[in-house]
N, C-alpha and C positions, 0 to 999 in steps of 0.2 A: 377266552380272549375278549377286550373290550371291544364293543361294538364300534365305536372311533375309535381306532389305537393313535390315530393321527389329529385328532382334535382340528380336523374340517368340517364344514356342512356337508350335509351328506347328501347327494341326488334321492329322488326316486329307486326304488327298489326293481327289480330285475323284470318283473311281472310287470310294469306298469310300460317296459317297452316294448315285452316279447308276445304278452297272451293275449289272445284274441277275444277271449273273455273279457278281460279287462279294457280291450278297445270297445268293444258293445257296451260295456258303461260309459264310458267316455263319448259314446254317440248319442247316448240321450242324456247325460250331465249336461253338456258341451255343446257338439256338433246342431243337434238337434233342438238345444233347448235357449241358446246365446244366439244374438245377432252372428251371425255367417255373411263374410265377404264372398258374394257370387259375383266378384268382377265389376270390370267396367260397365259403365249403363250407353256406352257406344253402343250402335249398334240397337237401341232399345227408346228410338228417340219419337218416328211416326208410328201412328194410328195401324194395329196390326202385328208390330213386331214382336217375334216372340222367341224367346231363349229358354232352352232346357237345361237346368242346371240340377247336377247332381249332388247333392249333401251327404256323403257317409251312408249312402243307402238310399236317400229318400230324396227323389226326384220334382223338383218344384216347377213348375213350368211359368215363367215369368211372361206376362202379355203389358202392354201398353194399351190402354184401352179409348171409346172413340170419343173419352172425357178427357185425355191428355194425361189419365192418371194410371203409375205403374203400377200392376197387383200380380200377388202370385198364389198358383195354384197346385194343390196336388196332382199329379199328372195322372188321373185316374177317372175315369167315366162313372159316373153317377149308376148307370145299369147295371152290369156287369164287370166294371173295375178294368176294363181293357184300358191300355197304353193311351193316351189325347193323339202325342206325339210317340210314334214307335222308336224304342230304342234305335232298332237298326237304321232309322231315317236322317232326315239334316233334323240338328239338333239347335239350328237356329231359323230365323225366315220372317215371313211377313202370313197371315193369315190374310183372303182375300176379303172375307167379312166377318164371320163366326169361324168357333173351336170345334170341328165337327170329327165325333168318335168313329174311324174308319173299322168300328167293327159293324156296329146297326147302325150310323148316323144319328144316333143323336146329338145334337148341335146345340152351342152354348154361345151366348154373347161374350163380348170382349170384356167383357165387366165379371163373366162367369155366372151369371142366370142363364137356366135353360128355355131354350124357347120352341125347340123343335122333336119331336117325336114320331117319325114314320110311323104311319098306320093306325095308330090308335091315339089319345090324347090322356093328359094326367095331370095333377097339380103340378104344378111347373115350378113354383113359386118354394116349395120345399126340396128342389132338389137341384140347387146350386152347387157348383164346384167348390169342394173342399178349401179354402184360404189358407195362404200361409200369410204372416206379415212382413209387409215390405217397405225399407227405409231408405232412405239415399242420403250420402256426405262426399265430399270434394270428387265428386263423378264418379262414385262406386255405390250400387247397390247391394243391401245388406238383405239377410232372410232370417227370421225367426219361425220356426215350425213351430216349437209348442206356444201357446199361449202365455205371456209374461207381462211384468208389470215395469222393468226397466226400460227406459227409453234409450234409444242408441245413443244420442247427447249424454246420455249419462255414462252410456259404456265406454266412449270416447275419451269423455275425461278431457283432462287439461290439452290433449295431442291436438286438435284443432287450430289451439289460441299459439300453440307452437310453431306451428309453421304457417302460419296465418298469410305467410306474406308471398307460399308456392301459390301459383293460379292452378291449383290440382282441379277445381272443377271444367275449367277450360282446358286442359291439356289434352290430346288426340296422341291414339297409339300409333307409332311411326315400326314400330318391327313388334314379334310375337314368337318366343319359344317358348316349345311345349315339353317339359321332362318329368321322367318317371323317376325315382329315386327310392333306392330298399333300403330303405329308414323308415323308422317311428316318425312323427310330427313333431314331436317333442324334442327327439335330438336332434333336429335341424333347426326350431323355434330356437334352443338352447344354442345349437353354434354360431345361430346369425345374433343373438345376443353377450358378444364377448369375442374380444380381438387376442383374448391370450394364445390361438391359437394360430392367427396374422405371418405372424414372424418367421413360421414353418414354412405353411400350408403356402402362404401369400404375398410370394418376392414382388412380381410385378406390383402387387396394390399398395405394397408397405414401399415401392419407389414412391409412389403419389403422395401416401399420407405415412411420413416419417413414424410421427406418433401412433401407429398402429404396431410399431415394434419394441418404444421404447415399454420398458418394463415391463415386458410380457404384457401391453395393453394396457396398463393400468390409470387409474387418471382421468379417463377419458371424458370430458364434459359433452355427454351429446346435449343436451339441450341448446348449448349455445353453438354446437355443430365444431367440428375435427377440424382445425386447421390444414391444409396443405403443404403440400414444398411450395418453395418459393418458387412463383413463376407461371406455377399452376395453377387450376379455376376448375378442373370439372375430372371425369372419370375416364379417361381415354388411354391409350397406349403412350403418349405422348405425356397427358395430363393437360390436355388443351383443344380447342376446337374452332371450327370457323361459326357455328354457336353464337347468336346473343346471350346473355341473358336474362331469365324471367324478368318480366318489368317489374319492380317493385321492391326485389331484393334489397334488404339493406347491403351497407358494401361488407358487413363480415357474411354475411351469406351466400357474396359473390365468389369467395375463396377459403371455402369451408363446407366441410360435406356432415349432412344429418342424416338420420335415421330413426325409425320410427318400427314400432311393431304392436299392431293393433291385433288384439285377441280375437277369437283364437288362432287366424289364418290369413292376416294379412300383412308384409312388410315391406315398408319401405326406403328407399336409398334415394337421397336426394343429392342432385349436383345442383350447379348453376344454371345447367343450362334445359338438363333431362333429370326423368325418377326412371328407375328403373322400381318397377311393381312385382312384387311377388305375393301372387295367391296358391294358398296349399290347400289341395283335394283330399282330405286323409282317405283313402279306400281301405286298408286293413293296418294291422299291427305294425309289419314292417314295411308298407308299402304307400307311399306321398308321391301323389301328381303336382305339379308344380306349373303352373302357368306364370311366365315371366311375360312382361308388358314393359314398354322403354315407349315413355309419356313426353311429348315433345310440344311446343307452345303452336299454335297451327300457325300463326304468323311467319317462324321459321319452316315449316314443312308445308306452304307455300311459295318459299322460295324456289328460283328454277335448278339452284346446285343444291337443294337438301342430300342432304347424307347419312342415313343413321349407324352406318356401318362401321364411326370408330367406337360407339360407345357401345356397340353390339358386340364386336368381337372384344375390346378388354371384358366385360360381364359376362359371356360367354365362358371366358378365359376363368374368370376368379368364379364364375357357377360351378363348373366342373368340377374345379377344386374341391370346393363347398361341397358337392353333391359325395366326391367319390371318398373323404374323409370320415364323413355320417355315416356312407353306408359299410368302410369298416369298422366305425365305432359299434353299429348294429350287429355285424357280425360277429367280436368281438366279446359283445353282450351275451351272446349265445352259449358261451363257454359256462359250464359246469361251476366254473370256479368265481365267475363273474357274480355278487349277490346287490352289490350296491357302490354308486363311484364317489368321487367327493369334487368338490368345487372349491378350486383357489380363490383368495381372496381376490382377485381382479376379475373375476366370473358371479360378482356378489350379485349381478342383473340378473342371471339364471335361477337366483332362489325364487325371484316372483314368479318366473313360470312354474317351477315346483309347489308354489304355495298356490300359484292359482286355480293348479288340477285338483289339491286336496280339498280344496274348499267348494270344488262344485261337483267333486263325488260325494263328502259328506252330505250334501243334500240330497242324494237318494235314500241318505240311511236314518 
């Protein structure tokens, strides 16, 4: 039998969703070795505060230090390798002055120099906290664990000058769901990239934006952002809101919705008025934490009738969706008979996530 009897591109291979194996390389290709979106930098603003953010295994603990500048660190004590911040503990907080290891005490500056040693004293100066590197773009902080030569600016790419005109650095998170989903990262990176399967899966969102159903999705111009129904302007049940919106927009941006998906784990949905944010935590093969974020201008969520609750529960709505389709494509995957899928031509945006994993496993080999 030909290997395409049906002359489509052909996904990734079976293994590349299922083995575990094959996610351990993908955590140091990838996870490990690329800028990683650990989130909003909310929450990460004064002197002291600090977030433990988990990467595919490898725990970075991010501080603000008493120079105004954000660094991150392996969450490991210089001594004997004990936890900074213990798993079981709050995973976010304010440190009162120093990093201090609740096994022996020894205690580190907010910059990650050690400065304190019960009972006996030692070069101090060689036994700084492990760094990871940390970058920041439109109010998210990024992490690179291994050592690299690309600048996030550069991983970014053109996506910046794209939506130039969101105020994503100012924007404040107004609600926050948390979901677990048994999927790979890839098939859910690959279904948020492509509306062919809109028309099924996606009544309510294909009322809001027609053109997610015509042609199995095809066509579709995100750079200059999806048209709407007429009438409508943002993501809601309605497709409307009491809402300003963002200052700046031009006026197709006030009635047209973008999307964005910055590798490897972060994407986004923009309306007029809100982004709804999704960052993915790949924890194994089949298994994607999902942190949604619904980013609102503080202007409006100063108001005394803020509301985040229409654009929460339609996203809620098309998540689930999203979520519960992936995880039986996953399922799915698991069949005996499953070896490799194909991608229609209106899915031709999914080859760049398949080209993009090949290309940063080949650099292990």
């Amino acid at each position: 039998m030909a290997s395409n009897p049906v002359n489509l591109e052909e996904t990734l291979p079976r293994a590349d969703y299922l083995d575990e194996d094959r996610f351990a390389l993908e955590r140091r290709a990838i996870f490990h070795a690329e800028w990683f979106c650990a989130g909003r930098l909310e929450g990460l603003d004064e002197k002291g505060d600090y977030r433990l953010a988990d990467i595919a295994g490898e725990r970075i603990l991010l501080v603000r230090g008493d120079d105004a500048i954000l660094r991150g660190f392996h969450n490991v004590c210089r001594h004997r390798g004990a936890e900074l911040v213990p798993l079981e503990g709050p995973h976010s907080g304010r440190f009162a002055a120093g990093i201090r290891c609740p096994y022996h005490s020894w205690t580190y500056r907010l910059n990650g120099e050690l400065y304190a040693t019960p009972h006996f004293d030692v070069d101090k100066a060689c036994l700084g906290l492990h760094a990871a590197e940390v970058d920041a773009w439109g109010g998210y902080v990024f992490v690179r664990i291994a050592a690299g030569t690309q600048r996030l600016a550069e991983m970014l790419g053109p996506i910046p000058q794209r939506i130039r005109r969101y105020p994503m650095s100012e924007l404040r998170i107004g609600h926050r769901i948390d979901y677990r989903v048994r999927a790979n990262w890839k098939v859910i990176l690959e279904n948020y990239n492509e509306c062919y399967h809109c028309g099924g899966v996606h009544p309510e969102l294909c009322k809001i934006v027609p053109a997610f159903r015509k042609g199995g999705g095809s066509g579709l111009a995100w750079d200059q952002g999806i048209p709407q129904r007429e009438g409508t302007n943002t993501f809601t049940m309605t497709g409307t809101t009491r809402r300003a919106a963002f200052p700046g927009l031009d006026e197709e941006e006030k009635v047209r919705h973008k999307g964005e998906l910055i590798y490897p784990n972060l994407l986004l949905s923009l309306s007029m008025d809100h982004a709804a944010s999704f960052t993915l935590w790949p924890r194994a093969a089949g298994i994607t934490d999902i942190v949604c974020e619904f980013l609102f201008h503080p202007d409006e969520m100063a108001r005394a009738d803020f509301d985040a609750s229409d654009a929460v529960e339609f996203w809620d709505l098309v998540n689930r969706q999203d979520w519960a389709i992936c995880e039986s494509v996953q399922r799915g995957m698991g069949s005996t008979a499953f070896q490799t899928g194909y991608y229609a031509p209106m899915e031709d945006l999914s080859l760049d996530i398949r080209d993009y994993v090949r290309s940063r496993l080949e650099r292990l080999t």
